[in-house]
Gaussian input, Z-matrix of N, CA and C with variables (Angstrom, degrees):
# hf/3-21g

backbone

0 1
 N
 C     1     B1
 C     2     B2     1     A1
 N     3     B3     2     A2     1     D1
 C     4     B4     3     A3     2     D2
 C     5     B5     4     A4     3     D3
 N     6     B6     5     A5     4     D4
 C     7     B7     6     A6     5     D5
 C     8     B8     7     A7     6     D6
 N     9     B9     8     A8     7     D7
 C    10    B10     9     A9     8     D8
 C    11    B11    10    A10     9     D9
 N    12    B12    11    A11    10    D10
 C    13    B13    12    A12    11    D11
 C    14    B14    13    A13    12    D12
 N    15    B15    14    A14    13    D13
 C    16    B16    15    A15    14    D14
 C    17    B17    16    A16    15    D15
 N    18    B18    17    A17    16    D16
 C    19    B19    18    A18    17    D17
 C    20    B20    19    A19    18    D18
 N    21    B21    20    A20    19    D19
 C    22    B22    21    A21    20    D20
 C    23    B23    22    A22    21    D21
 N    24    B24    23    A23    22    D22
 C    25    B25    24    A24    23    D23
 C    26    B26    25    A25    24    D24
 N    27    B27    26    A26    25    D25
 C    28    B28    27    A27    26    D26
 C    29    B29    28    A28    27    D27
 N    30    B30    29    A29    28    D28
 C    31    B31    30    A30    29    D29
 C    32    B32    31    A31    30    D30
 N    33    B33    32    A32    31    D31
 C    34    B34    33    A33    32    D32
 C    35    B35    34    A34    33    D33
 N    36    B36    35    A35    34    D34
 C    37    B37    36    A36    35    D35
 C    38    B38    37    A37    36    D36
 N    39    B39    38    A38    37    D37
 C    40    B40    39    A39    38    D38
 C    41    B41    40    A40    39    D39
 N    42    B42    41    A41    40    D40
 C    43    B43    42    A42    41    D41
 C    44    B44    43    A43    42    D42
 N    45    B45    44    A44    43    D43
 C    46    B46    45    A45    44    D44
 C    47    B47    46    A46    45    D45
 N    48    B48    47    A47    46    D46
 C    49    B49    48    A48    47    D47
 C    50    B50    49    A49    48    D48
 N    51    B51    50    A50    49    D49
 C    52    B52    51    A51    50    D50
 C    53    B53    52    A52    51    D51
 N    54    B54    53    A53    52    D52
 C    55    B55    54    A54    53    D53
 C    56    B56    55    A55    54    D54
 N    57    B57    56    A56    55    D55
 C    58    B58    57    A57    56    D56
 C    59    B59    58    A58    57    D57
 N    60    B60    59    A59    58    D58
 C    61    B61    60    A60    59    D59
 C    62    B62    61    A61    60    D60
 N    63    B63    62    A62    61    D61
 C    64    B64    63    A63    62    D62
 C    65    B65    64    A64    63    D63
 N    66    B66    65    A65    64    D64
 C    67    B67    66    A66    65    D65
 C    68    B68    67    A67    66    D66
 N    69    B69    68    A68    67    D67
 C    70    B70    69    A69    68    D68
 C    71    B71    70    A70    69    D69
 N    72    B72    71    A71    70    D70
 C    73    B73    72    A72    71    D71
 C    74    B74    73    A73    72    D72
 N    75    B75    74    A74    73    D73
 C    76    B76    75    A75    74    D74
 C    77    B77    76    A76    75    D75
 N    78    B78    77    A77    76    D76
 C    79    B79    78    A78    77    D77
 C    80    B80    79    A79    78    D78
 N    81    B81    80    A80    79    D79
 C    82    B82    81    A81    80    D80
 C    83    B83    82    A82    81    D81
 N    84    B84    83    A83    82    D82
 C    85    B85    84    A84    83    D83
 C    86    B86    85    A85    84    D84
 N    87    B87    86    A86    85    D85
 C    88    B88    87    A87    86    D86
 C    89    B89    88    A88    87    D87
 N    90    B90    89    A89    88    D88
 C    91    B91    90    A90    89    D89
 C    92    B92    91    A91    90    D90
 N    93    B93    92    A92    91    D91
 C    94    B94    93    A93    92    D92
 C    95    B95    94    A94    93    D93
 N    96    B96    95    A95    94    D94
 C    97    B97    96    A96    95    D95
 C    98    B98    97    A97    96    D96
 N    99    B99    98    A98    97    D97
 C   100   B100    99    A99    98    D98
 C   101   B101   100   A100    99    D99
 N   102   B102   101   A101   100   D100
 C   103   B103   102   A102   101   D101
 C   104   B104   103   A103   102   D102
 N   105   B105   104   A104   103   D103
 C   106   B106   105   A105   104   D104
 C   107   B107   106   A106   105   D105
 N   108   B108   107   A107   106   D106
 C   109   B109   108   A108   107   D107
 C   110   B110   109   A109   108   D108
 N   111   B111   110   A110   109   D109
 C   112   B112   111   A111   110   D110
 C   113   B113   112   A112   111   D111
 N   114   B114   113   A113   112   D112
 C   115   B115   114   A114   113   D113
 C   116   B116   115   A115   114   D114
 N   117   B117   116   A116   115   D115
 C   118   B118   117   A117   116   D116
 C   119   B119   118   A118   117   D117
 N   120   B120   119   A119   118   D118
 C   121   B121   120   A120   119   D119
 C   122   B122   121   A121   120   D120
 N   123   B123   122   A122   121   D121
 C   124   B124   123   A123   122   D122
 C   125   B125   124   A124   123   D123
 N   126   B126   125   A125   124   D124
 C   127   B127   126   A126   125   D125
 C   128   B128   127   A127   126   D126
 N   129   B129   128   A128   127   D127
 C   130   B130   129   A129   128   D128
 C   131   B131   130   A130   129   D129
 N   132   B132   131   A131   130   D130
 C   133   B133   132   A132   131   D131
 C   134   B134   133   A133   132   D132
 N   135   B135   134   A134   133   D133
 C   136   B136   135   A135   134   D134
 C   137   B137   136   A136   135   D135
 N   138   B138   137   A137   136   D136
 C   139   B139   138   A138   137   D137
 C   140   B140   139   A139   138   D138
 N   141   B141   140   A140   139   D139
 C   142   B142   141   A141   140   D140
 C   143   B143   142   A142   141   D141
 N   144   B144   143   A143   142   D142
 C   145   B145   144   A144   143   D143
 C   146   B146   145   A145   144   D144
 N   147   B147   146   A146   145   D145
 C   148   B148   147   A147   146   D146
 C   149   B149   148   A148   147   D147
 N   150   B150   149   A149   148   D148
 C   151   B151   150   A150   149   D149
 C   152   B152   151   A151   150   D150
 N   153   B153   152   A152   151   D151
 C   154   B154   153   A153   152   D152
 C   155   B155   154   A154   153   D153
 N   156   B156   155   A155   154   D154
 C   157   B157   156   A156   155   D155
 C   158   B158   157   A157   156   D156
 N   159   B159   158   A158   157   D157
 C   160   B160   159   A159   158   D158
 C   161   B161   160   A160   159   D159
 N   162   B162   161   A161   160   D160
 C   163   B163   162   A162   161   D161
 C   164   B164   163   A163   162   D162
 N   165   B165   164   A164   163   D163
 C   166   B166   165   A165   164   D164
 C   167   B167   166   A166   165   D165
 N   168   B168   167   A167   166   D166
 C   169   B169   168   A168   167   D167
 C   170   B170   169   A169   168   D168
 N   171   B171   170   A170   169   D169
 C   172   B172   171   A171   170   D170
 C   173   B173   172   A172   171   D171
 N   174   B174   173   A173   172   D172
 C   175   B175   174   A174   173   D173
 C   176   B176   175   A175   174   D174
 N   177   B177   176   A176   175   D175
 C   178   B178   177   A177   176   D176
 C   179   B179   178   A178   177   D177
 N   180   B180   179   A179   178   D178
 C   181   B181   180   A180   179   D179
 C   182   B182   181   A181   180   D180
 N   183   B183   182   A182   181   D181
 C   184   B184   183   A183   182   D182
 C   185   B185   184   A184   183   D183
 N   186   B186   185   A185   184   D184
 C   187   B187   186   A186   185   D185
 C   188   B188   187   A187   186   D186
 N   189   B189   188   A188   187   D187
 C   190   B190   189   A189   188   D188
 C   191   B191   190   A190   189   D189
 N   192   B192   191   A191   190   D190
 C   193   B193   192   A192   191   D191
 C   194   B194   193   A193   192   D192
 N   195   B195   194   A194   193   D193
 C   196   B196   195   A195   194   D194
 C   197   B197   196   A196   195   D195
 N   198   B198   197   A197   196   D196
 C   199   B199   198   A198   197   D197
 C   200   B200   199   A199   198   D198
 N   201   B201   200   A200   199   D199
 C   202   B202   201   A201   200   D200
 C   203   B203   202   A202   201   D201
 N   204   B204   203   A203   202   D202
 C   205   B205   204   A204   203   D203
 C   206   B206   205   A205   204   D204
 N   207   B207   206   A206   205   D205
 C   208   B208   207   A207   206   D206
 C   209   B209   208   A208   207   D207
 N   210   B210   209   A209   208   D208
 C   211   B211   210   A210   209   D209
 C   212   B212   211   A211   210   D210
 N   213   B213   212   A212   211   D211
 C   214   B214   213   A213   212   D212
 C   215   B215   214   A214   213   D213
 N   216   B216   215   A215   214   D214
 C   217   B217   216   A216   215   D215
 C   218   B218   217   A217   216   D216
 N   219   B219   218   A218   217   D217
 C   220   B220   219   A219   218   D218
 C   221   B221   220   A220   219   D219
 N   222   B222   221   A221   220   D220
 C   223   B223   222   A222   221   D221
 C   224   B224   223   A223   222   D222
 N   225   B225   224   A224   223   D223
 C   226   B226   225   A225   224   D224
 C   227   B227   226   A226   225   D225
 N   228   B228   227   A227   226   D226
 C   229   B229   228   A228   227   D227
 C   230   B230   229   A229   228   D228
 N   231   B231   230   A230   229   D229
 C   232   B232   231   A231   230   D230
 C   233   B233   232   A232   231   D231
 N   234   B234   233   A233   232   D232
 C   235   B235   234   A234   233   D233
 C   236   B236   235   A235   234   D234
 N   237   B237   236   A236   235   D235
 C   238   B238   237   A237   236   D236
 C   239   B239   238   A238   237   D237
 N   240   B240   239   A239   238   D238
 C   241   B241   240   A240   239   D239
 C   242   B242   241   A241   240   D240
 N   243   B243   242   A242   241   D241
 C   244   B244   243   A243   242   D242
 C   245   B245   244   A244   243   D243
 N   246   B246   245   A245   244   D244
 C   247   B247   246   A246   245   D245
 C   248   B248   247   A247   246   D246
 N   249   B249   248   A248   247   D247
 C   250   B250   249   A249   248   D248
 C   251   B251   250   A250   249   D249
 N   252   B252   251   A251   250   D250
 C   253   B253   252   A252   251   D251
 C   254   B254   253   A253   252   D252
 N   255   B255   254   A254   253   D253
 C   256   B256   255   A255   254   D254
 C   257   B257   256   A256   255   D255
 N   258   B258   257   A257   256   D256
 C   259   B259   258   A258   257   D257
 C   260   B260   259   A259   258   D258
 N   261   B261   260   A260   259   D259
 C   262   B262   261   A261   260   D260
 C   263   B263   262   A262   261   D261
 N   264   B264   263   A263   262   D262
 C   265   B265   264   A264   263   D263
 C   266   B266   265   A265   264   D264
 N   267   B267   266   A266   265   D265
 C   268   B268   267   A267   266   D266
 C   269   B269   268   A268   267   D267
 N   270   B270   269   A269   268   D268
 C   271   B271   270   A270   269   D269
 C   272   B272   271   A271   270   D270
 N   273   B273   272   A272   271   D271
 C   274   B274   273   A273   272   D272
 C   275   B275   274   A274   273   D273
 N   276   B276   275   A275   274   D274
 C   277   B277   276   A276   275   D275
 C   278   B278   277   A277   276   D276
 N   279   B279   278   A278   277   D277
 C   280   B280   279   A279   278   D278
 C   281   B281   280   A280   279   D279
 N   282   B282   281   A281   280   D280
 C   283   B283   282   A282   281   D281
 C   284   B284   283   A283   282   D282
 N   285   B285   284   A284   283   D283
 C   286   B286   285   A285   284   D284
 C   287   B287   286   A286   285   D285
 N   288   B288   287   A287   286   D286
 C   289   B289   288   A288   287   D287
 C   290   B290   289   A289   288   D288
 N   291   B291   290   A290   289   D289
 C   292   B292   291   A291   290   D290
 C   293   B293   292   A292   291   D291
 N   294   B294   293   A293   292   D292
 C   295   B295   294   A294   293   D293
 C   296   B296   295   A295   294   D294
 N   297   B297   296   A296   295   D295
 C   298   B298   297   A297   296   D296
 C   299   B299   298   A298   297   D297
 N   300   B300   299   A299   298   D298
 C   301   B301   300   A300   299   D299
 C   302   B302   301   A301   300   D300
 N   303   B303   302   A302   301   D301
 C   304   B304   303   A303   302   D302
 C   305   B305   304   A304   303   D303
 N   306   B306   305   A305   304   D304
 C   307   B307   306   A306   305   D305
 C   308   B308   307   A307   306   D306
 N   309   B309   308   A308   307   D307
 C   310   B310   309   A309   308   D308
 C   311   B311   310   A310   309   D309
 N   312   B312   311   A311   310   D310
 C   313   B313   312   A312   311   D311
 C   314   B314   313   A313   312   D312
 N   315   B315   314   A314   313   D313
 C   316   B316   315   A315   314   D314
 C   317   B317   316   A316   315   D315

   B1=1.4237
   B2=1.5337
   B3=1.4040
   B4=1.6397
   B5=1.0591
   B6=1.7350
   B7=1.8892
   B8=1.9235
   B9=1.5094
   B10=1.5251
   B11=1.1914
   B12=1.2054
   B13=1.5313
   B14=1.4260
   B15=1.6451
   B16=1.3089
   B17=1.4882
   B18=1.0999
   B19=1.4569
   B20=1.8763
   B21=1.0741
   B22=1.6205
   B23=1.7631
   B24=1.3372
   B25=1.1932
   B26=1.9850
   B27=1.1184
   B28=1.8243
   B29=1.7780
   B30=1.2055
   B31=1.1395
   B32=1.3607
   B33=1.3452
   B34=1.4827
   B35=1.6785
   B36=1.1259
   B37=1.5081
   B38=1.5341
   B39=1.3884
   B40=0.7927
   B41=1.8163
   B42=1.2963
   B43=1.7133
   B44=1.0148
   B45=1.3626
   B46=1.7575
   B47=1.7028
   B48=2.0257
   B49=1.3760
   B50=1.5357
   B51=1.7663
   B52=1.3094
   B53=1.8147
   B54=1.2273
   B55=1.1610
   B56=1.4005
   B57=1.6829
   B58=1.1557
   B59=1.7495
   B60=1.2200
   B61=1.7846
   B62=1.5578
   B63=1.8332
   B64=1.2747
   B65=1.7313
   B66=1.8704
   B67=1.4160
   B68=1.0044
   B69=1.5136
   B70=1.8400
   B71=0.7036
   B72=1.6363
   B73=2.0054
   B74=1.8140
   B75=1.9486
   B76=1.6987
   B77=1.6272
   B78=1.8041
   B79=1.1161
   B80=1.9669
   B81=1.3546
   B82=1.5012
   B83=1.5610
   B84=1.7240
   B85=0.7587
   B86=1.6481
   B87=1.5024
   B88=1.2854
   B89=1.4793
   B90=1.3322
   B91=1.3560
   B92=1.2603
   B93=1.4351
   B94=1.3968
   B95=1.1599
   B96=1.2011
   B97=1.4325
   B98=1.6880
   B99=0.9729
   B100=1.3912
   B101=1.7100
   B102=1.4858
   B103=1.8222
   B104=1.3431
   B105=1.2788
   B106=2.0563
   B107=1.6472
   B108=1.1027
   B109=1.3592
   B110=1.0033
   B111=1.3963
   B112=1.6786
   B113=1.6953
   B114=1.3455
   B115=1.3844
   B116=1.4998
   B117=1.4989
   B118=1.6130
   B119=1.4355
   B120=1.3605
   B121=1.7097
   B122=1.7004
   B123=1.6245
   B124=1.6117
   B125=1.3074
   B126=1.3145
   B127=1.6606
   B128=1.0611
   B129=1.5343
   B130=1.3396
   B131=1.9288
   B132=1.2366
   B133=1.9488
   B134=1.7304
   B135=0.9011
   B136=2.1181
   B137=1.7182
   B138=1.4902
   B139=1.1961
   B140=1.3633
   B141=1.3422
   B142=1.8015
   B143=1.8108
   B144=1.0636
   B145=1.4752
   B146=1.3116
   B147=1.4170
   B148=0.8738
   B149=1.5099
   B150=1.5852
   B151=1.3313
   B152=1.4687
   B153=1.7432
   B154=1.3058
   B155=1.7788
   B156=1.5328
   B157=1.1444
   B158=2.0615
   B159=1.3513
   B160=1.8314
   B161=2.0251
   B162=1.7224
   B163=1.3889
   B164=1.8840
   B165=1.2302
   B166=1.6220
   B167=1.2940
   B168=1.2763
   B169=1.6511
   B170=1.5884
   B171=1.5588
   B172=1.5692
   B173=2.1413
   B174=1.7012
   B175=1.2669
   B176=1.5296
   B177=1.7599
   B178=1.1490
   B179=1.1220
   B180=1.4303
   B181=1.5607
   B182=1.6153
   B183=1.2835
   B184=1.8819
   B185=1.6382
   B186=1.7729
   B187=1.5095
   B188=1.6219
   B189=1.3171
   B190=1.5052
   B191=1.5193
   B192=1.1399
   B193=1.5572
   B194=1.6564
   B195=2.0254
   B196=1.0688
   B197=2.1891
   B198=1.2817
   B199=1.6124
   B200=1.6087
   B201=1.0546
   B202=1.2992
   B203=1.5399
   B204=1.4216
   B205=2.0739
   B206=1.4344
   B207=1.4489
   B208=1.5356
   B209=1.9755
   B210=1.5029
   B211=1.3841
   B212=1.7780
   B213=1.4072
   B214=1.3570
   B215=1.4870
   B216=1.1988
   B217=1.5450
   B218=1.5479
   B219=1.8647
   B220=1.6593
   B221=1.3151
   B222=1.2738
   B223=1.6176
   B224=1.5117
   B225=1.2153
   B226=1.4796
   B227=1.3796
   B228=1.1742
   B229=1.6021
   B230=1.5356
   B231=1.2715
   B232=1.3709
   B233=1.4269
   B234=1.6217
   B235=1.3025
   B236=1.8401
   B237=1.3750
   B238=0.9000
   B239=2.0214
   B240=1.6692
   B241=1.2733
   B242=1.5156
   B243=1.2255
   B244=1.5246
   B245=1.5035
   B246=1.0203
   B247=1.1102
   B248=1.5929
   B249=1.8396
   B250=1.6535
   B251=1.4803
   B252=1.4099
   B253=1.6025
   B254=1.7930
   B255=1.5063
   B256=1.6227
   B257=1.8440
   B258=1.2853
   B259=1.5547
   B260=1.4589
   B261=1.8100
   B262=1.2907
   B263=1.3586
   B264=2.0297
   B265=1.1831
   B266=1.6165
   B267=1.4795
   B268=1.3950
   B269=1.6130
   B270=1.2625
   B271=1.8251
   B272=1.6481
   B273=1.5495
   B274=1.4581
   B275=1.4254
   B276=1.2029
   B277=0.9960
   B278=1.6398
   B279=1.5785
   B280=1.6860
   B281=0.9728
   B282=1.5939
   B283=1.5419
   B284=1.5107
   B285=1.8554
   B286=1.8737
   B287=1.4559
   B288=1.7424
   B289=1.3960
   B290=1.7478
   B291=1.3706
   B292=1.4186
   B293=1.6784
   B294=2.2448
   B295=0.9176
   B296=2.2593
   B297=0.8878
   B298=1.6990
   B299=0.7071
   B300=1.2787
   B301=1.9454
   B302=1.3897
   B303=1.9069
   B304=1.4142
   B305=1.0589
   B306=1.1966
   B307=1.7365
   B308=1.5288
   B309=1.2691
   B310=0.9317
   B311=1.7471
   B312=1.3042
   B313=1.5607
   B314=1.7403
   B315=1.1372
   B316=1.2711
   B317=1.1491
   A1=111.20
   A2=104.34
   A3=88.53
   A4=164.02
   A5=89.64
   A6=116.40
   A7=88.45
   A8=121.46
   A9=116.03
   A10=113.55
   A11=112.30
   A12=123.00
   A13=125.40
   A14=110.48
   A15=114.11
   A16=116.32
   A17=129.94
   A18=149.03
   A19=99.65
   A20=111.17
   A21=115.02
   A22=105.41
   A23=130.00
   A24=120.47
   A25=102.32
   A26=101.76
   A27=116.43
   A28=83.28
   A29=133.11
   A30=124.45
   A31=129.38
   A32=104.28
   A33=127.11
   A34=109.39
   A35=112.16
   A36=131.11
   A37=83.28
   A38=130.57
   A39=146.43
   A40=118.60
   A41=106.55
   A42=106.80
   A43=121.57
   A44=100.98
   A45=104.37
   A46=121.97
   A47=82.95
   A48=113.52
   A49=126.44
   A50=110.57
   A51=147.29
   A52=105.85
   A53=93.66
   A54=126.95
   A55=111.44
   A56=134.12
   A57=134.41
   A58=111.42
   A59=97.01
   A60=116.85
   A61=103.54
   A62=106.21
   A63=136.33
   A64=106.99
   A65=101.72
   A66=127.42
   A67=100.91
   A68=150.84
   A69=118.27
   A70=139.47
   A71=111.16
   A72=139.20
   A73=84.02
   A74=107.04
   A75=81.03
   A76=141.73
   A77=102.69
   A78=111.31
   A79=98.86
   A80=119.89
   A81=117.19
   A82=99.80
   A83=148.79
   A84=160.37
   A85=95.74
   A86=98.22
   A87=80.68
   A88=139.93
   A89=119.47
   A90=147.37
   A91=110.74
   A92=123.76
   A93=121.37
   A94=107.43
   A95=158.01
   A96=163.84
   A97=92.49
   A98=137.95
   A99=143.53
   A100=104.85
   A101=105.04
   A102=113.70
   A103=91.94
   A104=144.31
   A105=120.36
   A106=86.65
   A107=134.87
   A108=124.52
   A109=116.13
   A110=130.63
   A111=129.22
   A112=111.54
   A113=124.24
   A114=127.85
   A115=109.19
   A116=111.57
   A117=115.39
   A118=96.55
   A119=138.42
   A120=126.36
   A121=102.97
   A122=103.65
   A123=100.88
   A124=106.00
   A125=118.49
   A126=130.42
   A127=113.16
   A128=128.80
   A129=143.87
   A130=116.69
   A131=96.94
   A132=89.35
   A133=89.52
   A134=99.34
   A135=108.32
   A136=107.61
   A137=98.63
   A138=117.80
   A139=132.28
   A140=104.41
   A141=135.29
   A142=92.59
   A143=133.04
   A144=122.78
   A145=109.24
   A146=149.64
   A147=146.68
   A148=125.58
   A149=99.16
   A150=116.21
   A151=136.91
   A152=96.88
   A153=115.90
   A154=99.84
   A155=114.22
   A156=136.78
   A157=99.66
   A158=88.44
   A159=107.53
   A160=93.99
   A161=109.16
   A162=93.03
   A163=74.34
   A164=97.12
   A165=93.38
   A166=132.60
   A167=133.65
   A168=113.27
   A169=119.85
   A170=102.42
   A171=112.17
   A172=91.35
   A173=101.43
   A174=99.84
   A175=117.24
   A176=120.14
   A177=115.99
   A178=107.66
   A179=125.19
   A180=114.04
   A181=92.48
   A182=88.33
   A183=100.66
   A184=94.35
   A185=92.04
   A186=87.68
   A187=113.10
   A188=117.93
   A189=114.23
   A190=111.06
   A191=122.96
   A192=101.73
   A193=106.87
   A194=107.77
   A195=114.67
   A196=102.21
   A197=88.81
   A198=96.89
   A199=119.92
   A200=140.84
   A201=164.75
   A202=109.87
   A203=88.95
   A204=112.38
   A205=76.14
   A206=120.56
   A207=149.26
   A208=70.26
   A209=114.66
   A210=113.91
   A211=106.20
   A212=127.90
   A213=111.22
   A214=98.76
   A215=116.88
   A216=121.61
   A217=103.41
   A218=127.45
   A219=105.29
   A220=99.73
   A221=105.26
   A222=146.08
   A223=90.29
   A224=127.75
   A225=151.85
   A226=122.87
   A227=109.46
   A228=128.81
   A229=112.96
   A230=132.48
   A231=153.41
   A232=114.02
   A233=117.47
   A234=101.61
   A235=99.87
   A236=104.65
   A237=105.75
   A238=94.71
   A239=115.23
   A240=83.87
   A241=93.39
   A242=117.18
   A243=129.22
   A244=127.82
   A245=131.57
   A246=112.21
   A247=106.74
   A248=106.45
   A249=107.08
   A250=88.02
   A251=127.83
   A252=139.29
   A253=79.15
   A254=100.18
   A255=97.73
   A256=91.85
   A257=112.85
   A258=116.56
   A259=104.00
   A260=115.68
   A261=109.80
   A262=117.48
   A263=115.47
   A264=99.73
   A265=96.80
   A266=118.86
   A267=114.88
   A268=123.37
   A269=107.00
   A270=111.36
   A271=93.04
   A272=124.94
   A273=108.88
   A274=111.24
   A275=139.35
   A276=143.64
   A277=129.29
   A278=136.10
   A279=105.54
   A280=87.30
   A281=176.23
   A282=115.89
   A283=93.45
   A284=109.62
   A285=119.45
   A286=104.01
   A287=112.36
   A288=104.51
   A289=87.55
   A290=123.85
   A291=145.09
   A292=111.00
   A293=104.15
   A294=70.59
   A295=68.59
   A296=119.21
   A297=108.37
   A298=130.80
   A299=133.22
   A300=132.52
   A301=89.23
   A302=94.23
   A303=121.90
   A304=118.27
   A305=126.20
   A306=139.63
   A307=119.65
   A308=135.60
   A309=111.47
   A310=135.67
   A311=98.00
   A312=90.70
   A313=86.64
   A314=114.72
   A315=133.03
   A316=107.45
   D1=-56.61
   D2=164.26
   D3=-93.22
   D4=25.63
   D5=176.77
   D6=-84.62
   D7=-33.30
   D8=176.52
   D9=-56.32
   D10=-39.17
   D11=-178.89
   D12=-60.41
   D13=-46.57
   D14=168.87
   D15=-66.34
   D16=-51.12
   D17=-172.34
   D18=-57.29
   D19=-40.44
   D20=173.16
   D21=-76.92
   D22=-41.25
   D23=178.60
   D24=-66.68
   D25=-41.78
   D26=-153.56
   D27=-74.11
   D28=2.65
   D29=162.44
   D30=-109.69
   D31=-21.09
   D32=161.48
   D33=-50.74
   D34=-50.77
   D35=-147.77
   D36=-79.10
   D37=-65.06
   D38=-174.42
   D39=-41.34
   D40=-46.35
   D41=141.74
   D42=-34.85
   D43=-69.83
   D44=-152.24
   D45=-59.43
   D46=-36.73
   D47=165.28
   D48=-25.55
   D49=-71.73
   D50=119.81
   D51=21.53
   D52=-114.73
   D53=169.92
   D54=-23.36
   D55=-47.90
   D56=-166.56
   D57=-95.23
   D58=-21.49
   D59=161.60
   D60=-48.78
   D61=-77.31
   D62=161.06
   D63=6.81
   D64=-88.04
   D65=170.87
   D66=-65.35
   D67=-2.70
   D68=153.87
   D69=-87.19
   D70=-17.14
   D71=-178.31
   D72=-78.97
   D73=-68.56
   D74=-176.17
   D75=-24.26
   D76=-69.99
   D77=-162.23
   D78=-57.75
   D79=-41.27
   D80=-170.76
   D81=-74.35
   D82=31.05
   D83=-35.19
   D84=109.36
   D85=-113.99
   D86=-173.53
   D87=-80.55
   D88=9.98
   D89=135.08
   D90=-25.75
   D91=-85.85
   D92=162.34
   D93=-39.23
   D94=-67.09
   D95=-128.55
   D96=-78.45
   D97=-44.88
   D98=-153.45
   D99=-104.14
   D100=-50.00
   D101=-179.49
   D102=-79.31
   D103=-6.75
   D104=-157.50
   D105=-149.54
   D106=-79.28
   D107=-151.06
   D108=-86.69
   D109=-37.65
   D110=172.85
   D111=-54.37
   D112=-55.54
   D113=-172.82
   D114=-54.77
   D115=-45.03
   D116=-172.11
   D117=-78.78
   D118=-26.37
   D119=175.19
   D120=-53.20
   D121=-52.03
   D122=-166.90
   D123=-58.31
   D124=-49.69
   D125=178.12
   D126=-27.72
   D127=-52.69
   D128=173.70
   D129=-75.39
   D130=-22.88
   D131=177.43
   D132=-86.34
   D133=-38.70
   D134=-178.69
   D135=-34.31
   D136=-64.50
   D137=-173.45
   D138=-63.85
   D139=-42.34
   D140=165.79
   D141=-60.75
   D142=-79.38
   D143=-176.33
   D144=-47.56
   D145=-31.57
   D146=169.08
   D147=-46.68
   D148=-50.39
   D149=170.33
   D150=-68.81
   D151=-17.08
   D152=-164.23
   D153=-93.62
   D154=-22.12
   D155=-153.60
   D156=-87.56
   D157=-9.24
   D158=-162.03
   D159=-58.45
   D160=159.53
   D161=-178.57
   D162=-173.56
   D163=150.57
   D164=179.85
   D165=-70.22
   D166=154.19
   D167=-167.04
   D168=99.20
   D169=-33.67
   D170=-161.06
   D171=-85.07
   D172=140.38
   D173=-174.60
   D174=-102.74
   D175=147.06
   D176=-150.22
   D177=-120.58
   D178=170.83
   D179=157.96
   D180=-125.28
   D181=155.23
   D182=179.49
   D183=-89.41
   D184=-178.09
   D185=165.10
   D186=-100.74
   D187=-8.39
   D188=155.81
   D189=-55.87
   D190=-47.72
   D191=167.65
   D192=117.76
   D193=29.98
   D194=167.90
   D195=-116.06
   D196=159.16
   D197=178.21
   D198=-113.10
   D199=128.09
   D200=-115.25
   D201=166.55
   D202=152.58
   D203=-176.20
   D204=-114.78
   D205=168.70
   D206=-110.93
   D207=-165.83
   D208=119.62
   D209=155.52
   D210=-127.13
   D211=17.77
   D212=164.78
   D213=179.33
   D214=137.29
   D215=-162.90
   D216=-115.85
   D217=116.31
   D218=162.02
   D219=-99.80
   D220=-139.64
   D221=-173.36
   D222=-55.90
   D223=-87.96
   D224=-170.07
   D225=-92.22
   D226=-26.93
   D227=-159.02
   D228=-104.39
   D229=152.28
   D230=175.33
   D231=-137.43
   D232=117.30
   D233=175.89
   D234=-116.11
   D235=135.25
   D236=-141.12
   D237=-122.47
   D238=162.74
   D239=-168.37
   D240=-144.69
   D241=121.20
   D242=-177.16
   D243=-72.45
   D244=133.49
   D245=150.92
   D246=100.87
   D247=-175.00
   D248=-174.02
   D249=-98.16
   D250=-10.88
   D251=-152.30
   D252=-94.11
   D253=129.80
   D254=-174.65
   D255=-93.57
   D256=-19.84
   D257=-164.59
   D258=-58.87
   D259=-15.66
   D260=-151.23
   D261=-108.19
   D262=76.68
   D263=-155.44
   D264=-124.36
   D265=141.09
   D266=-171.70
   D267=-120.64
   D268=132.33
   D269=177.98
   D270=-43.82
   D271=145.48
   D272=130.45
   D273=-143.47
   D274=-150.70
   D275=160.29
   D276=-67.96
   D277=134.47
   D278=162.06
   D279=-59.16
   D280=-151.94
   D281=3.25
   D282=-107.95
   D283=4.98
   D284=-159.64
   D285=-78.53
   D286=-1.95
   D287=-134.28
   D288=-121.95
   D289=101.30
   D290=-154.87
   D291=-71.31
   D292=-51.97
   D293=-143.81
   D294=-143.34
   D295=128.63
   D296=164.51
   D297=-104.42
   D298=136.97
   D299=164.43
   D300=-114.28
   D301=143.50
   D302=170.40
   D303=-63.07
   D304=145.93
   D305=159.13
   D306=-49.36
   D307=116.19
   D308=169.37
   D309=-97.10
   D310=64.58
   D311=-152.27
   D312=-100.04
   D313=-48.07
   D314=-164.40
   D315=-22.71

């Protein structure tokens, strides 16, 4: 009778056991969710408006860590133009382009 007895508790436990595993993966779960994936989503809508916000004239910093005005915007591309040397103007990528301040001519 009381090997039934144990075997009915030792299965009980074994739920709860379960279950409290269950609620520890969650909560560390959403832990990550809040410290790691939520911040880097905004990072990326942040950044995307930034890019979307682009208009010629407006001055940039790359992420190499030179500064340039923006003289023609495509699909992907920024041509971008350095310097007091007007000759010196370069294709690069958006994604090179870190950080913009507006023009103020407008």
């Amino acid at each position: 009778m009381s090997i039934l007895l144990s075997s009915d508790a030792a299965s009980g436990m074994g739920t709860v056991g379960l279950i409290s595993t269950i609620a520890v993966y969650g909560f560390f779960f959403v832990i990550m969710y809040f410290l790691l994936f939520r911040p880097q989503g905004k990072e990326k809508k942040r950044v995307a408006a930034m890019l979307a916000s682009m208009e010629a004239g407006d001055c940039v910093l790359t992420t190499s860590g030179f500064y340039g005005i923006i003289i023609d915007i495509t699909d992907d591309t920024v041509i971008v133009e350095f310097g007091n040397n007007k000759n010196c103007r370069i294709p690069m990528d958006k994604s090179a382009i870190s950080r913009i301040e507006k023009s103020s001519e407008n």
